[in-house]
GUDREN-903867 format. One line per field, with one value per residue (C-alpha): y, z, x. Coordinates in steps of 0.05 Angstrom, whole numbers, plus 32768, in hexadecimal, padded with zeros to 4 digits. Layout:
<pts>
y (Y|...)
z (Z|...)
x (X|...)
</pts>
This chain:
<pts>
y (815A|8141|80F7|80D2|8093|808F|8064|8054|8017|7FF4|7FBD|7F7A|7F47|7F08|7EF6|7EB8|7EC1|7EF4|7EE6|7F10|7F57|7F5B|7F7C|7F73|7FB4|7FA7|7FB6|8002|8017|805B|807F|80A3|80F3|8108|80F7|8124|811C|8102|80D4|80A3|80A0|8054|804C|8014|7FD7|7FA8|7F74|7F44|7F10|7EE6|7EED|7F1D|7F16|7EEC|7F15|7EE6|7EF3|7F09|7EE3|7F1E|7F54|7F79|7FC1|7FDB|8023|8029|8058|806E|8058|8098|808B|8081|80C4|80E3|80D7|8118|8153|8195|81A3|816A|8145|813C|811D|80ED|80D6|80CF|8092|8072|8056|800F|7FF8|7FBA|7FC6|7F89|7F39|7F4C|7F8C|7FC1|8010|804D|8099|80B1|8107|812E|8171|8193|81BB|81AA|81E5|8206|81C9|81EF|8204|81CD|817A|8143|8101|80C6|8086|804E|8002|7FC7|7F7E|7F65|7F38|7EE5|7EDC|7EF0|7F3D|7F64|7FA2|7FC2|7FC5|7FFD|7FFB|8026|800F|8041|806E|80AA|80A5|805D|8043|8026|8015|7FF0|7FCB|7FAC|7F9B|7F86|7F5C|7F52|7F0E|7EFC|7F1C|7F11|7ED9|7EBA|7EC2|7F03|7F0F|7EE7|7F18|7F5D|7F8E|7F9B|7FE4|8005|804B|807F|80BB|8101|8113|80C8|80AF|80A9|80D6|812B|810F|8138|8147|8161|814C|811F|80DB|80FD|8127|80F1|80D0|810D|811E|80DB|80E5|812D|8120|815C|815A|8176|8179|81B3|81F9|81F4|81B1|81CB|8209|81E2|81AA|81E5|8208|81CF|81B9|8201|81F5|81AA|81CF|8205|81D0|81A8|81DD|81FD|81B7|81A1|81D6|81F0|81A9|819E|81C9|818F|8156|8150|810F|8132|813E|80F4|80E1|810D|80E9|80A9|80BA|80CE|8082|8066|807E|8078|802A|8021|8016|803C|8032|802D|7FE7|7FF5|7FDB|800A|7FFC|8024|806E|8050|8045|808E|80A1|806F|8088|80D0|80BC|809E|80DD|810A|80D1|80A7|8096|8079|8049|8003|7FD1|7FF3|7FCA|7FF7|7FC7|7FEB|802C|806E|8094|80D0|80F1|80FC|812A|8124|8128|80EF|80C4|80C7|80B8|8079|805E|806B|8046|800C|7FFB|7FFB|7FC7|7FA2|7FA5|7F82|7F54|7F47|7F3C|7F0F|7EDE|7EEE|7ECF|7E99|7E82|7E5B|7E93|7EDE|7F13|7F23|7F0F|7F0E|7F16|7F4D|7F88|7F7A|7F68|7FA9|7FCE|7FAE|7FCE|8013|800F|8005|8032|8067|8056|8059|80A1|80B2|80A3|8090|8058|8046|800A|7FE0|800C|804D|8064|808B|8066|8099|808B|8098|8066|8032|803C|8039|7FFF|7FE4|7FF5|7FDD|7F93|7F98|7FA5|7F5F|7F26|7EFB|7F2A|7F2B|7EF0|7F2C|7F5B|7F2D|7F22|7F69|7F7B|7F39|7F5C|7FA6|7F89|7F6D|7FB0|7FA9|7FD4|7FC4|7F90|7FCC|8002|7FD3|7FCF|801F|8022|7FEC|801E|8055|8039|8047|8012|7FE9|801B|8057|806A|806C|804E|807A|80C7|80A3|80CD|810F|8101|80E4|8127|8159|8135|8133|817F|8192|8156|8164|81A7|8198|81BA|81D4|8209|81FF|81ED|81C3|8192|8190|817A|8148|8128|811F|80FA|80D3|80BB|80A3|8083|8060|805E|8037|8063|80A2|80CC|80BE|80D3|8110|8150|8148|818C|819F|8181|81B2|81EF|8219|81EB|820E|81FB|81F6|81C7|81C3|819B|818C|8149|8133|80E9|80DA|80E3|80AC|80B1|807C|803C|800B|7FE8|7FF1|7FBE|7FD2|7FA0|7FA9|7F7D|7F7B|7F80|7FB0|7FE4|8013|8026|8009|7FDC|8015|8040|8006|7FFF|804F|8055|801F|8048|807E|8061|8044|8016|7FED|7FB0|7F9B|7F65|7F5A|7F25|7F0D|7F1B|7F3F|7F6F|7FAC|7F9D|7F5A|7F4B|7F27|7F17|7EF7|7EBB|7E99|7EB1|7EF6|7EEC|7EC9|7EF6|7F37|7F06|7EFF|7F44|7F59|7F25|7F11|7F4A|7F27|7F53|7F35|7F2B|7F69|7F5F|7F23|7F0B|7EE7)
z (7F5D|7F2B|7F1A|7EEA|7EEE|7F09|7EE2|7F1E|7F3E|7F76|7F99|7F81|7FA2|7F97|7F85|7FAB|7F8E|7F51|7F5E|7FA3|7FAD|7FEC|7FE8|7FF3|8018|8000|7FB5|7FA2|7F6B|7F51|7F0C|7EE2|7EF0|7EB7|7ED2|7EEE|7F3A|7F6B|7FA7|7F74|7F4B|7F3E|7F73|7F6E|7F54|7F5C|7F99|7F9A|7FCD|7FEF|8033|8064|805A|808D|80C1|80D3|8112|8105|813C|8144|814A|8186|81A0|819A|818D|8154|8154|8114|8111|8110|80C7|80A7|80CF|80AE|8061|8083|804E|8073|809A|80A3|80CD|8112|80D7|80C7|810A|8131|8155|813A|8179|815D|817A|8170|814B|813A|8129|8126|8104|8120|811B|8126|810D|80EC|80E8|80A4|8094|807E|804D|803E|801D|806B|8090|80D3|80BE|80DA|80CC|80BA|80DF|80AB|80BF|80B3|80C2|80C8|80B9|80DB|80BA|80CF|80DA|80AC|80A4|8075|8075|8070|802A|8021|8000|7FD9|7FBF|7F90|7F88|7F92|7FD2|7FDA|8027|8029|8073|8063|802A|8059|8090|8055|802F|8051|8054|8019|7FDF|7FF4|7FF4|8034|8010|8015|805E|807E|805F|8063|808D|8063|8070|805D|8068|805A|8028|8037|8037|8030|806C|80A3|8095|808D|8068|8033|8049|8024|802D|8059|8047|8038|800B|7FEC|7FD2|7FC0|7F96|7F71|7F5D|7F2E|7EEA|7EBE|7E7C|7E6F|7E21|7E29|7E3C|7E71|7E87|7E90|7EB1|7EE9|7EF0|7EFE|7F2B|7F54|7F4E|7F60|7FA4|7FAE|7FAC|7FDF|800F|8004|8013|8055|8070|8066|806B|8046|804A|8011|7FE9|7FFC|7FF0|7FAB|7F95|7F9B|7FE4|7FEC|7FD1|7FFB|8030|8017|802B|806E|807F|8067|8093|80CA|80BF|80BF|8070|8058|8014|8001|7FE8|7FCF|7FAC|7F87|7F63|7F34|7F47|7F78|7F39|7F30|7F75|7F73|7F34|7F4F|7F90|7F68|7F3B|7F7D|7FA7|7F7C|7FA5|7FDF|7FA3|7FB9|7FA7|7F7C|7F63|7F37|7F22|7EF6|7ED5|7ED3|7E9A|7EC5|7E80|7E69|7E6F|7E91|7E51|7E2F|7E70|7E69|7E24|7E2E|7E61|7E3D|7E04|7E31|7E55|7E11|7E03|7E40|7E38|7DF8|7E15|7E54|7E16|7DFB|7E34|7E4A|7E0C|7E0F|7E50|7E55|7E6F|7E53|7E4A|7E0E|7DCB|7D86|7D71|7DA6|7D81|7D88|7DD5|7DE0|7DB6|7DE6|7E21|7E09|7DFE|7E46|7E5A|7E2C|7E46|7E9B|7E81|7E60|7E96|7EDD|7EFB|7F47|7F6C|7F96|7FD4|7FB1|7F98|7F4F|7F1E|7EF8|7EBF|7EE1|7F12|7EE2|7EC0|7F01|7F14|7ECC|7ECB|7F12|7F05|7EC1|7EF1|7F07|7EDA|7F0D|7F19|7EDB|7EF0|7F1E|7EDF|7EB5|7EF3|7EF3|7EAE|7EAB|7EE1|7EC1|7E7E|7EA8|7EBF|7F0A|7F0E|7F57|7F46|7F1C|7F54|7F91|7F5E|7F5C|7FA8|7FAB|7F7C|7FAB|7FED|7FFE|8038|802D|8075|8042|8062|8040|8052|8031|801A|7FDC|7FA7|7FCB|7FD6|7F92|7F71|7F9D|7F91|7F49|7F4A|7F61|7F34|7EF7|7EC4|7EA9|7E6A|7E88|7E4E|7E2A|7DEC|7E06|7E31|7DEE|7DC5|7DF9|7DFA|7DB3|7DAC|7DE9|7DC9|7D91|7DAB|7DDD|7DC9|7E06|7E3D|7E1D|7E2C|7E76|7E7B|7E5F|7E84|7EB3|7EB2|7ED0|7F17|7F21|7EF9|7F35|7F65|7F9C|7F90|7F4F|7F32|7F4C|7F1C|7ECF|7EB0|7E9D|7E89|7ECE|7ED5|7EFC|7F0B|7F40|7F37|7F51|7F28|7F27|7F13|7EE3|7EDA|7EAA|7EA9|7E4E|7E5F|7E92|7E8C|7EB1|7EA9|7E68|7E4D|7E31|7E70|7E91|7E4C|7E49|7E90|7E91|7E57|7E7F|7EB7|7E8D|7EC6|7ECD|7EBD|7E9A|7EAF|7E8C|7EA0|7E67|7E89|7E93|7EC7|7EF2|7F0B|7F17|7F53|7F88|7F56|7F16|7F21|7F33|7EF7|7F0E|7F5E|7F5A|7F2D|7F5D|7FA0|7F84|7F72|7FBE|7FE0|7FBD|7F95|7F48|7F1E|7EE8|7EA2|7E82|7E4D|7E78|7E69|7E93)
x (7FF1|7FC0|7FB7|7FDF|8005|804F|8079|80A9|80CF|80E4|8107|80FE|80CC|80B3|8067|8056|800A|8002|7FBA|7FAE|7FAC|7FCF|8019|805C|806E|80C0|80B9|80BF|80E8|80D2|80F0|80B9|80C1|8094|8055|801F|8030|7FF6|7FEB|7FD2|8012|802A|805C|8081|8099|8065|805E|801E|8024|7FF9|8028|8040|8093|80B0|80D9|8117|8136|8178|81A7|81E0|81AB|81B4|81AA|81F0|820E|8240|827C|829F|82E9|830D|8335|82EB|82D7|8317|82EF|82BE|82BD|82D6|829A|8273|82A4|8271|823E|8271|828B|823E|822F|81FC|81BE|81B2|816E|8151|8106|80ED|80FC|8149|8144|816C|8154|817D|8184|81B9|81BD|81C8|81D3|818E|81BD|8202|8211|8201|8207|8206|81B5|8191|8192|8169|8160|8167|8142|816E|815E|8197|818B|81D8|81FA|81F6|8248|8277|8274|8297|8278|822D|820C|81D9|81A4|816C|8137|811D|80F1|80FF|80CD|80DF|80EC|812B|8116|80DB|80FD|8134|80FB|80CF|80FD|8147|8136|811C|8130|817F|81A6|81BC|8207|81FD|81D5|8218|824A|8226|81F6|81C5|81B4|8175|8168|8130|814C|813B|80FE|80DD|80B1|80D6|810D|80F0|80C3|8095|8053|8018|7FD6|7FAE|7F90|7F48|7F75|7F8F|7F57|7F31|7F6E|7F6F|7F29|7F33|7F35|7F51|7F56|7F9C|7F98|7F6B|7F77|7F40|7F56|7FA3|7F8E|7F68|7FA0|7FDE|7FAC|7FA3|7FF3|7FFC|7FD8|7FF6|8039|8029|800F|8049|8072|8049|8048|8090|80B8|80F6|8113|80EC|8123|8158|8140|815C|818E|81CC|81BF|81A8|81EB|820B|81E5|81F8|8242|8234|820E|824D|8279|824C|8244|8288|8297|82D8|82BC|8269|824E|820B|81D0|81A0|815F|8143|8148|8180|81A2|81A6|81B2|81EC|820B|8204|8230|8262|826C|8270|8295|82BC|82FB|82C7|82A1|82AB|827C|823C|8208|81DB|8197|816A|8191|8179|8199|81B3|81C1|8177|8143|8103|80E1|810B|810A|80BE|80BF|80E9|80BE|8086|809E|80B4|806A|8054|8086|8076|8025|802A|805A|8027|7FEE|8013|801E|7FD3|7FB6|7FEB|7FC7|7F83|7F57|7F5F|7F35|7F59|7F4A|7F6A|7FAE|7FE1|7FCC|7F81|7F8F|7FB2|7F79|7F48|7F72|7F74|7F25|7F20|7F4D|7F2C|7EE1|7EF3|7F1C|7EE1|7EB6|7ECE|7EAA|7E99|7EC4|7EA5|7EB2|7E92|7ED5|7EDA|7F0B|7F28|7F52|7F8B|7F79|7F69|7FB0|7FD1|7FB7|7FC0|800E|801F|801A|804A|8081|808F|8071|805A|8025|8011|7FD7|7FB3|7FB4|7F92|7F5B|7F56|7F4C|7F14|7EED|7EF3|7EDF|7EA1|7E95|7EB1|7EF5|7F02|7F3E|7F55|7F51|7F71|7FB4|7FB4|7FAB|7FE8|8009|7FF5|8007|7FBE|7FA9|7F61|7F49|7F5C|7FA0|7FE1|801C|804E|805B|8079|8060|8061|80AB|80AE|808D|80C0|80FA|80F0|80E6|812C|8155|8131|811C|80DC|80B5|8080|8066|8027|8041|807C|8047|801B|8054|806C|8028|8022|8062|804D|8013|8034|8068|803C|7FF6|7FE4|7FFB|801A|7FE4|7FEB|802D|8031|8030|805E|8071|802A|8053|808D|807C|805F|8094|80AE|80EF|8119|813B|8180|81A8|81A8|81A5|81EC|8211|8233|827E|8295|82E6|82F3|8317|82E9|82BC|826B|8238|8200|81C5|8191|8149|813C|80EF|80F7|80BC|80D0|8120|812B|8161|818A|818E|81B9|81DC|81ED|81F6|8230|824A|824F|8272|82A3|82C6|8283|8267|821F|81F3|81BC|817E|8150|810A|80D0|80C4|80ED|813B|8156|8175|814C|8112|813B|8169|81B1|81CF|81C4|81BE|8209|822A|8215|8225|826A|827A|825C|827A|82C5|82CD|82BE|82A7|8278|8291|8278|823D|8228|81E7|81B7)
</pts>
């Protein structure tokens, strides 16, 4: 549980000032497994605002208890049939919002050995209901709960609040939900500030060590839920909130690593797919190491790309032509790695820290304005700006408590879906090839295996391209500057699927929907609301 940035994702939001440091609490879309897990790892999809969200009172929210229409409970697998017919308590929790449980096997290979209570949250639709549309937003340790309270009202169309539910729910193991617990918020920050130098034998011995005892604490502290939390489970979960909202088939929008837990419910539940919207692809069919390795190669795209505009605008730190602009940010990077200065509020910037906060703002380009404050101040010698994006990264509160057990979740779940090299030689090869294929950040990312090699828990499934059988059709959209699930994971992953459809928005930043425009807004609206599936190659 060392400290290296996480490359991961979340829901879209919107920047109504790229300038302040306050944040959007909806955006978190996590993907990157390969990094070297921590409290400090990048989070989420970036969200600077200047604005609390607006909570909209929702006129038909009322406390109410749901019953399951006994031909939906009939879709129960053998054994999990008082799962699928539970009322769900409907509360109301705040400005319309309404709360409830919903109960899930613990194991449903044993489902009689103990359950989990998943946190779900309901923003009811405003008249014409047609069914519920779930929603994750990423991760994996992404609040689907928070994302809904966050941003139900903003980042969907009012097209699509009148027709649907929009349902968002914590997965297993995330926040509200069993949630993975590990350290304190003391712990936390303590963590954040080790430095270990990983590319020698000294370094590595002293990062597994302390990994090593992460992992046990992890494990005393949760309990042997943490060997179910993996994505197959989740979908499995997935299945069990449909029926319990009332949907004979499952409408669904994923982001990011919702992408992947989508496509893994359609492979296990194909003849309940109804209306999938997958924003953001995962390739399910790649390793840890090459998922790395793409993401790696895609911040590198998207740093250059950020340069670019940067210098293109009337004050930038940045001087020269791209490559000198980039060369300028790796010298910075390399001197605070070197040696880790003091924030403003006696904090060590570490490296780590520094590319964290570096990385966060490249995932939605309207934030690009705070990177370029950020970097001015740290090339003046003042990385505060810096460290304030890694603590929006980390969920880390200005009082020094975090919000979220977002990257514990994200390191434990990544542990059971993925096999990682985690032999000497294999991390040493790994980082080489990093570091030339992203010169900028390449360094930082390698070593993931350093998170799951003394796991408690193995990995329970292999990588595979998903195998998708049911008749109705899914919709893929890729972002082409995405940084963090590349272009050619939607492009493969519709491949895969074979009855899909591609969307793809010309634009900087993570996933599309909610944060792009009416090209891409319309086309999913239609296919949610009447069924019209986009013209296949459709670009935006």
């Amino acid at each position: 549980m060392t400290s290296a940035p996480r490359r991961s994702a979340g829901a879209p939001s919107k920047v109504r000032s790229a300038g302040d440091l306050s944040r959007d609490r909806s955006a978190r879309r996590g993907v990157r497994r390969g990094f070297v897990a921590t409290c400090v790892a990048l989070a989420a999809a970036l969200v600077l605002s200047a604005c609390t969200v607006p909570f909209l009172p929702a006129p038909t929210a009322k406390p109410s208890t749901s019953t399951v229409d006994p031909s939906i409970a009939a879709s129960a697998p053998k054994g999990l049939e008082k799962f699928y017919s539970q009322p769900v308590e409907w509360s109301s929790c705040e400005n319309g919002f309404q709360c409830g449980k919903v109960q899930v096997p613990k194991d449903y290979a044993n489902p009689g050995d103990g359950e989990i209570a998943l946190a779900v949250i309901k923003l009811p639709s405003t008249g014409n209901k047609q069914g519920s549309i779930l929603v994750n937003p990423g991760g994996p340790g992404g609040s689907g709960v928070d994302y809904i309270k966050d941003a139900g009202n903003t980042n969907f169309t009012e097209k699509l609040k009148n027709y649907f539910d929009l349902v968002g729910f914590d997965p297993r193991g995330v926040k509200r939900s069993a949630p993975v617990t590990c350290m304190t918020d003391a712990e936390r920050d303590a963590a954040r500030e080790k430095v270990f130098r990983k590319n020698t034998d000294e370094g590595l011995e002293a990062a597994l060590a302390f990994n090593k005892s992460f992992a046990e604490q992890c494990s005393e502290q949760t309990g042997d839920v943490l060997g179910h939390i993996d994505t197959v489970s989740a979908a499995k979960d997935l299945d069990v909130l449909r029926a319990v909202v009332n949907d004979a088939k499952l409408n669904y929008l994923g982001f990011s690593y919702g992408t992947f837990l989508g496509s893994t419910y359609a492979a296990l539940f194909p003849d309940n797919v109804g209306r999938l919207v997958l924003d953001g692809a995962v390739d399910p069919s790649i390793s840890n190491e090459e998922l790395t390795a793409g993401q790696a190669r895609a911040f590198e795209r998207a740093i250059r790309t950020y340069v670019a505009s940067c210098q293109g605008q009337n004050q930038c730190p940045l001087s020269g032509s791209v490559e000198n602009g980039v060369q300028e940010i790796r010298e910075l990077i390399n001197a605070v790695d070197q040696n880790p200065q003091t924030a403003k509020d006696g904090r060590l910037v570490t490296g780590n820290d520094f590319v964290n906060g570096l990385i966060l703002p490249l995932y939605n380009d309207q934030s690009w304005p705070a990177l370029t404050q950020a970097l001015e101040s740290a090339f003046s010698g003042d990385v505060s700006q810096m460290m304030r994006l890694a603590d929006l990264g980390a969920d880390r509160e200005p009082n020094g408590t975090y919000s979220s057990n977002s990257a514990f979740a994200f390191q434990a779940i990544n542990c059971l879906d993925y096999p990682m090299v985690t032999d000497t030689a294999g991390m040493r090869a790994e980082e080489a090839r990093l570091i030339q294929e992203s010169p900028t950040f390449g360094a930082f990312f390698a070593y993931g295996g350093v998170n799951c090699k003394d796991w408690p828990y193995k990995n329970t499934r292999t990588p595979a391209p998903v195998d998708y059988t049911g008749s109705a059709p899914i919709v893929v959209v890729g972002t082409t500057g995405d940084p963090a699930t590349p272009l050619e994971w939607s492009q493969t992953l519709r491949k895969q699927l074979e009855n899909a459809a591609l969307l793809t928005w010309e634009g900087e930043g993570h996933t599309a929907y909610g944060r792009s425009n009416s090209c891409v807004s319309t086309a999913v609206d239609e296919y949610f609301v009447d069924g019209k599936l986009p013209q296949d190659g459709l670009t935006c």
